[in-house]
C-alpha positions, -999 to +999 in steps of 0.1 A: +000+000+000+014+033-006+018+060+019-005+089+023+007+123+018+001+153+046+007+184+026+012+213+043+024+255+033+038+268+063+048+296+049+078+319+069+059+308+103+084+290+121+079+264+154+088+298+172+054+311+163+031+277+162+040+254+136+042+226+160+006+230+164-004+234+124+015+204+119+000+183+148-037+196+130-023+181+099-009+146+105-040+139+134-048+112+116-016+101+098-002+067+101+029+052+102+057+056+073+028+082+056+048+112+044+047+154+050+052+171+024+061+209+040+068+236+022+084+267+041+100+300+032+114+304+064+151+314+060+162+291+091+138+262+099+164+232+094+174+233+127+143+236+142+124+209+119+156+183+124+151+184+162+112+182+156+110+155+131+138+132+158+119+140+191+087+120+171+109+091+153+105+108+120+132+113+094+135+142+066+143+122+039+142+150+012+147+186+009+145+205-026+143+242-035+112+256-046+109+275-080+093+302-066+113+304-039+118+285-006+123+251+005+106+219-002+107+191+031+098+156+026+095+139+061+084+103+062+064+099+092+076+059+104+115+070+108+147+052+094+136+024+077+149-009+098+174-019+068+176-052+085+214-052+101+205-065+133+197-030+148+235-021+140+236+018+147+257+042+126+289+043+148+290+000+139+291+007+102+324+005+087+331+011+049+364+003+028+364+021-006+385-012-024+389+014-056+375+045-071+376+031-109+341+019-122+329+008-161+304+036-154+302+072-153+270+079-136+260+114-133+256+121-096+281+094-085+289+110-050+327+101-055+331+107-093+338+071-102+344+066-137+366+049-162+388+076-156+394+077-122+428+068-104+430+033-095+426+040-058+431+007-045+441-002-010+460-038-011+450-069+005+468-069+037+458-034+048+423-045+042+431-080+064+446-059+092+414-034+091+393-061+089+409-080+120+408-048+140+371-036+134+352-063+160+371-052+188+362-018+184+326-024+179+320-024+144+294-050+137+295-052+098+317-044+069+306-024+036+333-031+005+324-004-023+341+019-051+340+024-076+333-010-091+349-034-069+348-059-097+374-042-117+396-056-090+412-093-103+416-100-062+387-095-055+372-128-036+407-123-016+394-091-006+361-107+008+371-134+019+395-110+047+363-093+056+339-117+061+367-141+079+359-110+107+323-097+099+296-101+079+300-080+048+281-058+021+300-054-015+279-031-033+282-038-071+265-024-104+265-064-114+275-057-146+307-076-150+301-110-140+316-128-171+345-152-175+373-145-147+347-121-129+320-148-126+347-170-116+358-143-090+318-142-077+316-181-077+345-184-051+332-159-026+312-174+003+276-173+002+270-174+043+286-139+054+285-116+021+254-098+009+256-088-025+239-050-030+229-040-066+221-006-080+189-006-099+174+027-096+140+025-113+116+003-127+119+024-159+152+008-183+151+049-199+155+064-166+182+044-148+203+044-183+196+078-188+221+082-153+240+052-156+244+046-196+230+029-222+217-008-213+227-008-178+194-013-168+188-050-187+227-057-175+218-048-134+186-070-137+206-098-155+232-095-128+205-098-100+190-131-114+227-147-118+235-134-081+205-153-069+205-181-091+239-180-073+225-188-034+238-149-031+214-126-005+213-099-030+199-066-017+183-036-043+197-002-037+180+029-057+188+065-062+161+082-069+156+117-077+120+128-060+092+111-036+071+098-068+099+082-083+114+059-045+076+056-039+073+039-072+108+019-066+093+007-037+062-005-058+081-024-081+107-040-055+075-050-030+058-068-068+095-082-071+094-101-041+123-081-025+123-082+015+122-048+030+154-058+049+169-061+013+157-027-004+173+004-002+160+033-015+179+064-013+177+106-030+207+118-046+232+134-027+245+168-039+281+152-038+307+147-063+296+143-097+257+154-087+246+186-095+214+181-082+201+166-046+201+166-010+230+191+001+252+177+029+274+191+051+294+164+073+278+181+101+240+171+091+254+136+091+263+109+119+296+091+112+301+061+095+338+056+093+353+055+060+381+041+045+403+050+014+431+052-002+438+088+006+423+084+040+399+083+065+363+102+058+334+109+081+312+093+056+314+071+026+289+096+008+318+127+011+347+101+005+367+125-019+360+158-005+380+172+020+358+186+042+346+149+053+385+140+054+395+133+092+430+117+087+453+115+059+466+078+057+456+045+066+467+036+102+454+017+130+418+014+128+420+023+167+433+060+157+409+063+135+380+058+155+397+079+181+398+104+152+360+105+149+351+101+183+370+136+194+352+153+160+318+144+175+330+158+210+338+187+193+301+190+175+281+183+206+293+221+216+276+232+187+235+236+206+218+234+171+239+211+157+211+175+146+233+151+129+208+125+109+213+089+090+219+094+053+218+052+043+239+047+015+233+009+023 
């Protein structure tokens, strides 16, 4: 069933001057995951909303600009979707970019993978030793991304370190999975890796009109092997407004996808993306981030330097230590409302 929609113009009134009230009149008899739609011209309700929208369990999920000026909210009413990690929070989240090049070029890739991109790889052993380290220091599950992690020809020995410690997420555009690569796939254990694929619409003209030409057909190809496979395989969408992910989640609910398995996400305005959901690290909680170059706050701001906490890769322990004094440092700031931004 699809949500309901509470729309509401708030105009510039601000929760200052009674919009707590107007919206409580509104969403009387709203139910759970139904969405608000609030549209405000207030120059400084962000703030305000964030710490609203948390003290109930809801979750902003989208915020556009107006043509006519002002701000557009989307709030879904039922919260952070349970994405079905054993209640892991944030903080128990750790991601390991394996490489920044990809066979695509999509156009709001929040790293700017591509063809073209540096390599970016961090070797096997580094990866073992991160790996090793991350359960004693809380983390819970491992996410492997890139880039296209299937460019890489050591792949299953890069899995196969991670999910020795944790279970682990590769995030893959499935496109690849032919002679050595399928190889590479059929060697990687089935009981502690969970395979995530990006399909972002049920539409072949509008995922291929980001992604390229055909790899709609080649994702949905790569999803039937996966499964065909004994792989969990998990869906993850980008989707650029409410009426496209509430349509995504049509088609993956007719599809037979668990809700534990789909993931449906708005563009970030990072990277390559012109358009979306501007972040600052600041609006974000941390989920540590490792590269290359680095560690990041976030794997959605891995190649900006403003989400950059430490150059290098050293122990995992100084990293965490790294984050840990970063948030002391934010929790001085009174309005400051960090949220969950799910990239998986």
């Amino acid at each position: 069933m699809s949500p309901n929609h509470h729309v509401h113009d708030a105009g510039s009134k601000g929760f200052a001057k009674g919009l707590a009230e107007d919206l409580a009149i509104v969403l009387r008899d709203a139910a759970t995951d139904d969405l608000l739609v609030l549209d405000s011209t207030h120059p400084a309700l962000d703030a305000a909303l964030s710490r609203w929208a948390r003290s109930l369990g809801y979750a902003i999920v989208e915020k556009t600009p107006r043509p006519g000026g002002g701000v557009r909210y989307l709030v879904r009413l039922g919260g952070v979707p349970d994405l079905g990690d054993d209640g892991e929070g944030a903080a128990t989240r750790l991601w390991i970019y394996s490489n920044f090049q990809c066979n695509l070029a999509c156009d709001y890739c929040c790293v700017r993978s591509s063809p073209r991109a540096e390599p970016g790889m961090i070797d096997v052993a580094t990866i073992r030793r991160l790996a090793s380290e991350a359960p004693g220091l809380g983390f819970r599950r491992i996410f492997l991304t890139g880039g296209e992690p299937f460019l890489r020809p050591d792949l299953d020995e890069v899995v196969l370190a991670c999910t020795e410690s944790l279970p682990t997420t590769l995030l893959t555009n499935a496109m690849l999975w032919e002679g050595p690569r399928r190889t590479l796939l059929e060697r990687m254990p089935r009981d502690r890796l969970t395979l995530q694929v990006s399909l972002d619409s049920p539409d072949p003209t509008l995922h291929d009109r980001h992604r390229g030409k055909g790899s709609w057909a080649r994702a949905r190809a790569g999803i039937a092997l996966a499964r065909s496979l004994a792989f969990r395989v998990r869906v993850a969408a980008t989707t650029h407004s409410s009426e496209q992910a509430d349509e995504m989640r049509r088609f993956l609910e007719a599809e037979g996808i668990p809700p534990a398995d789909r993931v449906v996400r708005p563009v970030a305005r990072r990277g390559a993306a012109q358009e979306g959901v501007p972040l600052l690290r600041s609006d974000l909680r941390p989920e540590l981030t490792i590269t290359a170059r680095g560690v990041y706050w976030h794997p959605v701001g891995a190649t900006d330097d403003d989400f950059r906490v430490l150059d290098g890769i050293g122990p995992l322990e100084l990293a965490v230590a790294a984050v840990r004094e970063r948030e002391r440092q934010d929790r001085l700031e009174p309005d400051r409302l960090p949220s969950v931004f799910h990239c998986a």
